[in-house]
Steps between C-alpha positions, in 0.01 A plus 500: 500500500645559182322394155655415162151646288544399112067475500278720663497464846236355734366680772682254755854569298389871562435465870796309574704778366303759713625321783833668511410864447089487581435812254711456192727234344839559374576346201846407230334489134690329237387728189659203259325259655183645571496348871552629855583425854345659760460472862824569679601763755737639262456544104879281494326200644254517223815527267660235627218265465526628145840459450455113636234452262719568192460899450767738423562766751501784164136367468381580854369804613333555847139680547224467737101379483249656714164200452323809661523791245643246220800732466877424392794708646816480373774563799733238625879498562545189229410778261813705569693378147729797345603243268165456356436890507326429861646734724214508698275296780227576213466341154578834295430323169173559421454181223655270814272652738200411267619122458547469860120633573408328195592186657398570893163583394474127255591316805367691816189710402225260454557309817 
């Protein structure tokens, strides 16, 4: 089940998006807007349900939450961008890679 988080989530919005993947959630993080989505089997679901919800794709970048070790990863095809100096599954920018753990740990840690 994918979430739209703008608030910290609650534990339920974090075990509904365990369902999918049981040990980790993928998530899109829109580093404008401060939110995510997360929850879907691929890191482009999560965009899309970003995209729906009035993002813009330069504003999305894909990572991964592990509730376990409370860690962010930063891989995910959506984050292939040579046009935004992305040529890479991994957010090479460190300053983008900060806002997008900035903003995974507001939302997901304290669940």
């Amino acid at each position: 089940m994918i979430h739209i988080i703008s608030t910290p989530a609650t534990p339920q919005q974090i075990e509904e998006m365990l369902q999918t993947l049981e040990t980790y959630i993928k998530l899109a993080v829109d580093i404008e807007r401060g939110i995510l989505a997360g929850g879907g089997v691929m890191h482009a679901d999560c965009e899309s349900a970003l995209l729906e919800n009035g993002s813009t794709q330069e504003d999305i970048w894909g990572a991964d939450w592990n509730p376990t070790s409370l860690q962010v990863t930063f891989e995910a095809l959506i984050n292939i961008r040579p046009r935004q100096s992305n040529p890479s599954m991994e957010i090479l920018d460190p300053l983008r890679r900060d806002r997008v753990a900035k903003i995974a740990r507001q939302l997901l840690e304290h669940s």
